[in-house]
C-alpha positions in Angstrom: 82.5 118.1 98.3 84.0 117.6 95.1 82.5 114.2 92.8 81.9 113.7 89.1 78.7 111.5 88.5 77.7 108.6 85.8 74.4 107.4 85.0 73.4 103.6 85.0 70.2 102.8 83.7 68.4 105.9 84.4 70.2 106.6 87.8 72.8 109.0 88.5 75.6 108.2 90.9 78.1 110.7 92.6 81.6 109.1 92.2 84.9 110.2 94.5 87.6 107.7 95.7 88.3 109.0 99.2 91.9 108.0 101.4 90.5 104.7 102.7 88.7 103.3 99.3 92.0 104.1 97.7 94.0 102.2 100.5 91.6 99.4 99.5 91.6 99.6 96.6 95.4 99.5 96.2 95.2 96.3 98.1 92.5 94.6 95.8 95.3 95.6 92.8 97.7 93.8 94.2 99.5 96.7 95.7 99.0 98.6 92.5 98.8 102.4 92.5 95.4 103.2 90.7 97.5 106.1 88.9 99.1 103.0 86.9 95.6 102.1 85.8 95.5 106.1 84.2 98.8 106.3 82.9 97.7 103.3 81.0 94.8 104.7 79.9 96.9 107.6 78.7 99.5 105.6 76.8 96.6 103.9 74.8 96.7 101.1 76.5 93.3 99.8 77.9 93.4 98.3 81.6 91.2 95.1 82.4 87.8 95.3 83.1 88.0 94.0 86.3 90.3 97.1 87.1 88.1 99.4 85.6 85.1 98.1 87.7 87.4 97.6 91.1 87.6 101.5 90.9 84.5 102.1 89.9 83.0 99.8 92.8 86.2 102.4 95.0 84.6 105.2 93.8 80.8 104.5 94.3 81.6 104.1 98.2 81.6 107.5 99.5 78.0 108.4 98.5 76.1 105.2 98.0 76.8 102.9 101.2 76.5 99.4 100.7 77.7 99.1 97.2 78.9 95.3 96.8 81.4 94.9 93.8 78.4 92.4 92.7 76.6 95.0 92.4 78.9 97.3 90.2 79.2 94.5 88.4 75.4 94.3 87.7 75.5 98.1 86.7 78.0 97.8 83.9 76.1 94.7 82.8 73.0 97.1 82.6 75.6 100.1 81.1 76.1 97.6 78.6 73.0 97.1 78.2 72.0 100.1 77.4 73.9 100.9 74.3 77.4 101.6 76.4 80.8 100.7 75.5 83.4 99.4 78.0 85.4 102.4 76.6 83.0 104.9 77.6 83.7 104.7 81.3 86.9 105.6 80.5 87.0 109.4 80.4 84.6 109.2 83.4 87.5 106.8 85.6 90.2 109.9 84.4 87.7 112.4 85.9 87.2 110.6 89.2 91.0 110.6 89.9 90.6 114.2 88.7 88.2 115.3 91.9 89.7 113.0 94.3 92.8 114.7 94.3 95.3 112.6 92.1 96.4 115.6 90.3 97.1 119.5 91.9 94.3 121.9 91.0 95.1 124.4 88.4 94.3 127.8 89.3 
């Protein structure tokens, strides 16, 4: 199965936003397709932190049960932390759309 992964303090996480987080996730954005989240990203325009961290918290789910958004919350605080930016999850939210199937493979 396709994921990308991002480490938090030290630990690696395998990221993928399946059918039903998506569904969920569309809900907890107000009815939002996530893609308007990305093409944001692409037109230079930065989302909110709490979007960026609903999808994280979306894409966490498939691999590491149990994840409360509390707890992705507590994980950027620690990305932070560690030296990270709020922009550098970025490029890692464009490749979990990326092998979750929001765009056609290339081949």
């Amino acid at each position: 199965m396709k994921y990308t992964s991002l480490n938090f303090g030290g630990e690696e996480f395998k990221l993928r936003i399946t059918a039903a987080s998506a569904i969920d996730l569309e809900k907890k954005l107000g009815g939002r397709n996530p893609l308007d989240i990305l093409a944001a990203i692409e037109g230079g325009n930065l989302p909110s932190i709490s979007s960026v961290l609903l999808i994280l918290h979306a894409s966490i789910q498939k691999f590491h049960h149990g994840f409360k958004f509390e707890d992705v919350v507590n994980l950027y605080d620690q990305y932070v932390e560690d030296g990270n930016a709020y922009t550098d999850l970025l490029p890692s939210l464009i490749e979990v759309f990326k092998v979750s199937g929001f765009f056609p493979n290339k081949a």
